[in-house]
C-alpha positions in Angstrom: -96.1 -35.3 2.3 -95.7 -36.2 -1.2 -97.7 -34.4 -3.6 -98.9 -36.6 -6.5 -97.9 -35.1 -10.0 -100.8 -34.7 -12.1 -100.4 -36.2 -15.7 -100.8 -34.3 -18.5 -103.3 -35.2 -21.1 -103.0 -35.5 -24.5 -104.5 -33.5 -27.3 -105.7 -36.2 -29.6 -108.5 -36.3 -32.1 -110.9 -38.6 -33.7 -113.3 -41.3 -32.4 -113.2 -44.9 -30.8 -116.0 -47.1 -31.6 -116.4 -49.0 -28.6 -117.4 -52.3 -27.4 -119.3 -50.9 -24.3 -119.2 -54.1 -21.9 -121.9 -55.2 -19.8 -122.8 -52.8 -16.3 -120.4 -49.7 -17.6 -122.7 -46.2 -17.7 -121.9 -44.2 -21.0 -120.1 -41.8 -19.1 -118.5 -44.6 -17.3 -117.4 -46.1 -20.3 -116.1 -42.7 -21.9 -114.2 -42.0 -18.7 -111.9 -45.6 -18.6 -111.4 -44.9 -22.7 -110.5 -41.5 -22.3 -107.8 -42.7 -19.2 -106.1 -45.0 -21.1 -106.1 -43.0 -24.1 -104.8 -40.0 -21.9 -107.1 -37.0 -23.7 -107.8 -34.2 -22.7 -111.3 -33.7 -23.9 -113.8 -36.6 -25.1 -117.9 -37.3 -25.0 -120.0 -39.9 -25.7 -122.8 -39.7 -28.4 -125.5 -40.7 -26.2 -126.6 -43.0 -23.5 -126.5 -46.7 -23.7 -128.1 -48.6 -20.6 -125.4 -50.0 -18.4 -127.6 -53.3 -18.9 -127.0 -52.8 -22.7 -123.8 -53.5 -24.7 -122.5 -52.9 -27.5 -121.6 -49.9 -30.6 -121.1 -46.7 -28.4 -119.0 -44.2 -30.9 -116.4 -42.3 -28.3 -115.1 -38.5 -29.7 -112.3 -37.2 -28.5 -110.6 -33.7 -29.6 -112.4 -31.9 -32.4 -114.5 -34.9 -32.9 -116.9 -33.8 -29.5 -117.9 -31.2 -32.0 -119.9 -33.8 -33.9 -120.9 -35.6 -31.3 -124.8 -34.4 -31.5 -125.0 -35.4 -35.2 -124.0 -39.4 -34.2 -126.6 -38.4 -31.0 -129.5 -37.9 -34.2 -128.5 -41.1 -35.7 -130.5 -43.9 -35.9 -130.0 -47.3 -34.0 -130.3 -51.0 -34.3 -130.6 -53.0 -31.5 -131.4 -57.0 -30.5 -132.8 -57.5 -27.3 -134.3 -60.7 -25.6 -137.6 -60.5 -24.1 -138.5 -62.2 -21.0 -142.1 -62.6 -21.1 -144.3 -63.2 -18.0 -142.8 -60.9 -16.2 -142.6 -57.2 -16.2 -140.4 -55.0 -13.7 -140.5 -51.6 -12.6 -137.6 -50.9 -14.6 -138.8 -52.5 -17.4 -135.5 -54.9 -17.4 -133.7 -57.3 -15.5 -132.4 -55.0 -12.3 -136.0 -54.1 -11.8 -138.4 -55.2 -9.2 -140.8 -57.7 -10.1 -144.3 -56.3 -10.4 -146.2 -58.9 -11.7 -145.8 -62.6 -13.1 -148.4 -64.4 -15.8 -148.2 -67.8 -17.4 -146.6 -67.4 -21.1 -148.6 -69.4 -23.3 -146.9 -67.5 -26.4 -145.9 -68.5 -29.8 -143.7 -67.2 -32.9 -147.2 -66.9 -34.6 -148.8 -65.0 -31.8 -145.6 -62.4 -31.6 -145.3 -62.0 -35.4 -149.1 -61.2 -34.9 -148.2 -58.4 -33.0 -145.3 -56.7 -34.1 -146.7 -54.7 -37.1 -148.3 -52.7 -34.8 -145.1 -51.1 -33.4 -143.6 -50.6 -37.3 -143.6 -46.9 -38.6 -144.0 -44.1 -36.6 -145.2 -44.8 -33.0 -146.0 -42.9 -29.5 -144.1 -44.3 -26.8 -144.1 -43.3 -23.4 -140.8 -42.4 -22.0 -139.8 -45.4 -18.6 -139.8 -43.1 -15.4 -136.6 -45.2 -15.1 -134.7 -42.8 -17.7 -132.2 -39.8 -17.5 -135.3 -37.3 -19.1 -135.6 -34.6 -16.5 -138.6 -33.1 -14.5 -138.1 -29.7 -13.0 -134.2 -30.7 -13.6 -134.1 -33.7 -11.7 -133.8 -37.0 -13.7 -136.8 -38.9 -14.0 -134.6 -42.1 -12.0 -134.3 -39.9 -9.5 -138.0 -39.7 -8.6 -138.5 -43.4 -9.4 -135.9 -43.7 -6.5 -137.9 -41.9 -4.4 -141.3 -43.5 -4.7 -142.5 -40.2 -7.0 -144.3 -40.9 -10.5 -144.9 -38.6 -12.8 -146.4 -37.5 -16.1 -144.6 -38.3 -19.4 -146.1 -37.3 -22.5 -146.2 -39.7 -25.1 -143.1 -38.9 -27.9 -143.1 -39.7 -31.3 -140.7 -42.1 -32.6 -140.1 -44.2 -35.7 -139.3 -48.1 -35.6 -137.8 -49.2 -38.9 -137.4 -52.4 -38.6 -138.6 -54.5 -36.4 -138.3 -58.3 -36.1 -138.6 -61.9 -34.6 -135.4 -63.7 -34.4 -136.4 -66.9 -32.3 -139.0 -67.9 -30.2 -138.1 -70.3 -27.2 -140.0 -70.7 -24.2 -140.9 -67.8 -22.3 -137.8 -65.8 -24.3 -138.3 -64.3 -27.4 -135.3 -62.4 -29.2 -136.1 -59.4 -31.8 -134.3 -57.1 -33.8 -135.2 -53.6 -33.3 -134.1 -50.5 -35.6 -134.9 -46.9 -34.6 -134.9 -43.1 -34.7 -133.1 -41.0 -31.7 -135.2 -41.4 -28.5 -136.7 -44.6 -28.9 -136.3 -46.7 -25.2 -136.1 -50.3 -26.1 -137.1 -50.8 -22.7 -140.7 -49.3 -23.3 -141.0 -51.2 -26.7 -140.5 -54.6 -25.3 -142.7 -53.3 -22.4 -145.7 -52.2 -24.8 -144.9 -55.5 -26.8 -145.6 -57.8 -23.4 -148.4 -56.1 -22.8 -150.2 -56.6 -26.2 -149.0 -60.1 -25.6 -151.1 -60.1 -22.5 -148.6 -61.7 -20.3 -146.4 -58.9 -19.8 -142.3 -58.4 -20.6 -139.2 -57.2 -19.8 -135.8 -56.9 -21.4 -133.6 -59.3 -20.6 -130.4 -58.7 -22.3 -129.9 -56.0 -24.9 -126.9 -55.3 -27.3 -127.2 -52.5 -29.8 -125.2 -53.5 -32.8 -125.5 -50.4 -35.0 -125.3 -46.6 -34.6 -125.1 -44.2 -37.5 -122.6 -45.7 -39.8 -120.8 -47.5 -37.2 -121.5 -51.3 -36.4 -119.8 -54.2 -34.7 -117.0 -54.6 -37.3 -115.9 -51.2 -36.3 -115.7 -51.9 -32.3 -113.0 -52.3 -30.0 -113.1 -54.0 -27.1 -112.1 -52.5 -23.8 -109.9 -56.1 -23.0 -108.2 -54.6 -26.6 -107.4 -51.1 -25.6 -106.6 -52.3 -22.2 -103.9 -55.0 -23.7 -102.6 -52.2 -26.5 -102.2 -50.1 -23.2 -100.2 -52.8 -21.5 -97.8 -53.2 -24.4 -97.4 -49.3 -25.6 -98.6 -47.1 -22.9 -101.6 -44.4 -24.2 -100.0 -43.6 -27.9 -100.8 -47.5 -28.5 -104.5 -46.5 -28.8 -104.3 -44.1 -31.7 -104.3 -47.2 -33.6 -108.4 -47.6 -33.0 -109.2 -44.2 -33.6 -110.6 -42.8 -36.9 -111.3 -39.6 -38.5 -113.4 -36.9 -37.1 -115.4 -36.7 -40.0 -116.4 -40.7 -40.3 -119.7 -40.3 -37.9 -120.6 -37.9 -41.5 -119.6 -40.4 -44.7 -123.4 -40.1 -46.0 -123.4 -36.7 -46.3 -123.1 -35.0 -49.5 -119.4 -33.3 -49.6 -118.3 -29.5 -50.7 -114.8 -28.6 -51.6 -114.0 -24.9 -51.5 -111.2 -23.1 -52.6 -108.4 -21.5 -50.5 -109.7 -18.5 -50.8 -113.1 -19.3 -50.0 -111.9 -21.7 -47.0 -110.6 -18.5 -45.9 -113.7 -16.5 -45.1 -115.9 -19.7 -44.2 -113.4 -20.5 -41.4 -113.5 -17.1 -40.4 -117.8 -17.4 -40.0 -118.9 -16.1 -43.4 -121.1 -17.9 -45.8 -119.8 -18.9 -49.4 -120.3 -20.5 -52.5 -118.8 -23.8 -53.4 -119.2 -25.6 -56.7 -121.5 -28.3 -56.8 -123.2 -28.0 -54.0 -126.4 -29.0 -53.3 -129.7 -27.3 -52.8 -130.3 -27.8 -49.3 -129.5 -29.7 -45.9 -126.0 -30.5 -44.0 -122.5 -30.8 -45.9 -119.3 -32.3 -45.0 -116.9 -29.1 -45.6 -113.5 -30.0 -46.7 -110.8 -27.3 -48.3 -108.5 -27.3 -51.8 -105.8 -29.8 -50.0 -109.0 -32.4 -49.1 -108.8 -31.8 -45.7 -111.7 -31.7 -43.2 -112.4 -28.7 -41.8 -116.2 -28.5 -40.7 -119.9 -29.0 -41.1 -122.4 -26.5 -43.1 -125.9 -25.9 -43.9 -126.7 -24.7 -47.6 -128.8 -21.5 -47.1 -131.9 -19.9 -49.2 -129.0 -17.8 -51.1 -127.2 -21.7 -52.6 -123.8 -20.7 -50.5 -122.6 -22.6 -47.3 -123.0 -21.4 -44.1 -120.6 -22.5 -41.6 -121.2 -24.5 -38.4 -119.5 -26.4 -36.7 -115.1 -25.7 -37.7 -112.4 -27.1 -37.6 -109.3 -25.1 -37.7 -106.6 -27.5 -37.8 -105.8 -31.2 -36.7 
């Protein structure tokens, strides 16, 4: 029998803005990258509906050890609502629960909408990946089982009406970490009073990264063709460009020294408080910091070398 030779992965670092295409999962998504990049070690920076398309920011390398800072950033989506109908997923792949007449203008939705600006509660979609006694909340939906979700907090920055036709309106949504889109256009319907679902969805920014930034998996797949895996280090950037609005610290060799090495120390011109970008005396990246009560920068998340 012939034994098939496992190939060896590459150590590469840095991130792929990518293009997520219509019915990939995140993971999904992460996994056909990460093949035809060949690495050895990648994540995603949070889930994107396999529905949804759109800017999903891929680390690879050292860059997985920023990957929860994109995860906090916030998000700008455009959907398009289907009204008169809501599902039990609260999009298209749902079953229908109910249907209503839409009788619905632009007035009548831009009557609405301020009510879901600023800081809202939304309940989480049972059709989610939040977990109950550590099983997904899909899971149970599966099943037949409904549970409790308490309401979370989340903020809606901007939110508006792009066009109006028929029974499909299309909006403009952006948003802090957490917020389901699905919900929002579900709770939207509803003050409507002829219900909604989301019918397509495309989120268009995350963090610093938008559309301009994103590769297409027809793009990587064609770079493949032409120059095998290495071909792809073309669409990656740094690790550190998920952290460009962050304020920056330099520190000196010596100091790059003991702050790789866990210890907290002072850097010129630093600022009074929050999360820096770390970089040494030959302007290279080599982690994130928190400025502590004492003004000197506490390491925490390194990078040793890339």
């Amino acid at each position: 029998m012939v034994q098939q030779v496992k190939r060896k992965r590459r150590s590469v670092s840095g991130i792929i803005v990518f293009d997520k295409p219509y019915g990939f999962s995140s993971n999904g998504a992460l996994q056909k990258v990460r093949w035809l990049l060949n690495a050895d070690k990648g994540g995603h920076t949070g889930s994107l509906d396999p529905l949804a398309t759109g800017v999903l920011p891929l680390c690879f390398g050292e860059a997985t050890k920023f990957s929860r800072y994109l995860l906090d950033a916030d998000k700008v989506y455009e959907a398009t609502m289907q009204l008169g109908v809501t599902t039990n997923t609260a999009d298209a792949e749902g079953e229908v629960l109910e249907t209503k007449p839409v009788n619905v203008s632009s007035a009548d939705i831009e009557a609405v909408l301020p009510q879901f600006r600023g800081e809202i509660e939304q309940v989480p979609p049972m059709y989610s990946a939040l977990k109950k006694d550590g099983q997904p909340l899909y899971k149970l939906a599966r099943a037949g089982i409904t549970v409790e979700r308490p309401a979370r907090q989340v903020t809606i920055s901007h939110l508006e009406l792009l066009s109006c036709e028929g029974d499909q309106a299309r909006i403009v949504v952006g948003c802090s970490k957490g917020t389901y889109i699905r919900s929002l256009v579900e709770d939207i319907g509803a003050a409507l009073g002829c219900g909604a679902h989301v019918a397509q969805l495309r989120r268009t920014e995350a963090g610093p990264f938008d559309l301009t930034h994103a590769v297409t998996l027809e793009e990587l797949e064609r770079l493949h063709e032409e120059g095998g895996a290495e071909a792809l280090d073309a669409c990656m950037i740094p690790v550190d460009s998920g952290l460009q609005d962050w304020p920056i610290v330099y520190l000196t060799e010596h100091s790059s020294f003991f702050w790789l090495n866990g210890q907290p120390v002072r850097a010129q011109k630093a600022p009074l408080e929050g999360m820096v970008r770390v970089y040494n005396h030959n302007d290279e990246f080599i982690g994130v910091g928190e400025m502590n009560d004492d003004g000197m920068v506490a390491p925490r998340r390194l990078i040793r070398s890339q």
